[in-house]
N, C-alpha and C positions, 0 to 999 in steps of 0.2 A: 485545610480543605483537601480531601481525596486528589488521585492525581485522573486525569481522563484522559487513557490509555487512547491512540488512535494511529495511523497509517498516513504517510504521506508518500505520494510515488513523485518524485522530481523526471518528468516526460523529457528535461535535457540528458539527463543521464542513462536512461531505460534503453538498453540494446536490443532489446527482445530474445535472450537469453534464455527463456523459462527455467531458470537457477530457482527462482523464486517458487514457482511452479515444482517441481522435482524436490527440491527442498522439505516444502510441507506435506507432498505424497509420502516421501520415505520417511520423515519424522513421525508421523500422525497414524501410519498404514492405513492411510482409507479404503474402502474397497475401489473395487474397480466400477470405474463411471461416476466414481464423484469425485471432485475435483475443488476443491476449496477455494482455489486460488488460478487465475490465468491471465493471461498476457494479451490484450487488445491495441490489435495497430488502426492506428487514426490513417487515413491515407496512403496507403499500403502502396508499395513502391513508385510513389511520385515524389518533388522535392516537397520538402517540410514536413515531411511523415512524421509524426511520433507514434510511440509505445507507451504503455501504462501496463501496470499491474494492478489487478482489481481482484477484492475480496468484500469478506465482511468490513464496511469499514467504523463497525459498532457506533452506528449514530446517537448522538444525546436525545432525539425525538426518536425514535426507531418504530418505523409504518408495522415492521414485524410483529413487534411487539404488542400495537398496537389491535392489532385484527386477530390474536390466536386466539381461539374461542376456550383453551384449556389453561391459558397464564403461567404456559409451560418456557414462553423467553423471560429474560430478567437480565437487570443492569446489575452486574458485580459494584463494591463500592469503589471500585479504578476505573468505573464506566462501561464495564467491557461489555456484549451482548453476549451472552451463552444460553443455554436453552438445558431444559431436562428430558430426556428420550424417551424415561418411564409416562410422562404425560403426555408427551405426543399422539396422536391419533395419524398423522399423514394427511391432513384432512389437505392441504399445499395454498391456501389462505397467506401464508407470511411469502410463500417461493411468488406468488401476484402482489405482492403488496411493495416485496424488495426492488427499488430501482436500480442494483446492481449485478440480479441475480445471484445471492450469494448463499440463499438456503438450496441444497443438493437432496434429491429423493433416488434410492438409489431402487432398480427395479427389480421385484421379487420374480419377475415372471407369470406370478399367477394374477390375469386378469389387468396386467398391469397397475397393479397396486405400488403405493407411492411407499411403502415403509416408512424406517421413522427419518425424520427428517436430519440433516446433516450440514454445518456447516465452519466456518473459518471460530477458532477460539479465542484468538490472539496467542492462542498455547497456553490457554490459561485453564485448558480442562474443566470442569464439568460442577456440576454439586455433590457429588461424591467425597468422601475426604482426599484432600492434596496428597498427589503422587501414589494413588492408590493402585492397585492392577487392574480394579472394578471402574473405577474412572479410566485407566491410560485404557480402555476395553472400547469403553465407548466414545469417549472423546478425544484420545491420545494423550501425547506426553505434555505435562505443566511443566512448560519453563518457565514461567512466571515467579510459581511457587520458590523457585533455583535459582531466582535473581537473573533470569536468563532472557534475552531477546528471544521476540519470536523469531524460531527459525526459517523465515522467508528474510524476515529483513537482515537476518546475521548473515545470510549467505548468499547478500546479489552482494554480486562483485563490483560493481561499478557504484554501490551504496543510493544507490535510484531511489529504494525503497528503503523509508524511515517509519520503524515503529517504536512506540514509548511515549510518557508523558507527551500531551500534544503541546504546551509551553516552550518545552525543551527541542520538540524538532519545528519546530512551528519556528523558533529562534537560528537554528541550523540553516533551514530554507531559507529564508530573510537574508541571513548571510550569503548565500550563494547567488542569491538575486543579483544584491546589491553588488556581490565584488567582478558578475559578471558584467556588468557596465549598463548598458540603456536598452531598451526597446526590446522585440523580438529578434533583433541579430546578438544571441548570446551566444555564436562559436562563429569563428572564421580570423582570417590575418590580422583583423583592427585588434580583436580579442585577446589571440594568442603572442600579438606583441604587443599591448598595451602597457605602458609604462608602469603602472599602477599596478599588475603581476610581479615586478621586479622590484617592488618596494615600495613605488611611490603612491600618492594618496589614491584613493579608491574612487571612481567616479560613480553618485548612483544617477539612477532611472533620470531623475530630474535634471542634472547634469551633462547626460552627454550627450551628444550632437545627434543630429536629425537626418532623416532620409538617406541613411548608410553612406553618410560621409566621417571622415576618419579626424580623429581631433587634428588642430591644427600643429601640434609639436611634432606629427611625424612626418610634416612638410619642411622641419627646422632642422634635421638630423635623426628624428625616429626615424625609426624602424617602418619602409617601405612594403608592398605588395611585392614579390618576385616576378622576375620577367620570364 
């Protein structure tokens, strides 16, 4: 069975760095005002804020897809969403349909016409043949073709952002859930000395204690809160 290429942003890890952002501006050269990919803060400097990173994130139902009246989007056999620009019209049908904002209309100036339309590939470039110049023209570089991560998720530094088979990072996250211990307190003192970081067994979700109270071992000799 094909693999279904897809994006996961881990919001514990998302600094709000725009790596990810900058990344696939200089890989792709989009023009200027579109923008593939961007960094939306949830709560923006209050506590519990997160960050995300948000693009295409080539849905298996895709609303885009669905509404283009020219049959110009299409699923690669890895899932991916990519689209043909020779059939585009600009008509901006899939840019209302997308719930994430991710198709880009970049403006001609005349009349404010939408041109053709622009969006995130996973770097997987276009219908053109693989790694072509007539492809990397229109839709940038196929790293895909090159065995290569997309370059947003190869270059956040803090690994927030996971692209590739969705099994395999869908597996990844799960692990990080679980070895971060329970509830919405996944960083702080209980955390970062938890005995289970040092070796010992891994508490999940299910398992640890409630209402940000700290397991009872580090009442017995763990590792306390500092004064």
């Amino acid at each position: 069975m094909p693999a279904r290429m897809k994006f996961i942003c881990d919001t514990e890890r998302c600094i709000d760095c725009n790596g990810c952002v900058t990344a696939c501006k200089n890989e792709n050269e989009t023009p200027w005002g579109v923008s593939r990919r961007r960094v939306v803060t949830i709560d923006d400097g209050v506590p519990g804020e997160h960050s995300i990173s948000v693009a295409c994130m080539h849905c298996t139902d895709a609303p885009c897809l669905a509404v283009c009246p020219t049959n110009c989007i299409y699923h690669t056999e890895d899932g991916i969403v990519l689209h043909d620009k020779d059939q585009c019209i600009g008509c901006g049908y899939c840019s209302m349909a997308c719930p994430f904002g991710a198709p880009q209309f970049p403006s001609s100036g005349l009349f404010n016409h939408r041109g053709k339309m622009d969006k995130c590939t996973f770097c997987a470039g276009g219908p053109e043949p693989d790694q072509s110049e007539t492809e990397f023209k229109k839709y940038g570089r196929n790293r895909i073709s090159e065995g290569k991560l997309p370059a947003c998720a190869e270059m956040c530094g803090t690994k927030a952002l996971l692209g590739g088979d969705a099994d395999v990072i869908a597996d990844i996250y799960k692990q990080r859930v679980e070895t971060r211990g329970y509830g919405p307190e996944l960083w702080g003192w209980d955390i970062a000395y938890d005995r289970s970081k040092r070796g010992g067994e891994i508490k999940t979700r299910g398992d640890g204690p409630r209402d940000n109270q700290l397991p009872s071992d580090y009442q017995n000799g763990g590792a306390k809160h500092p004064t």
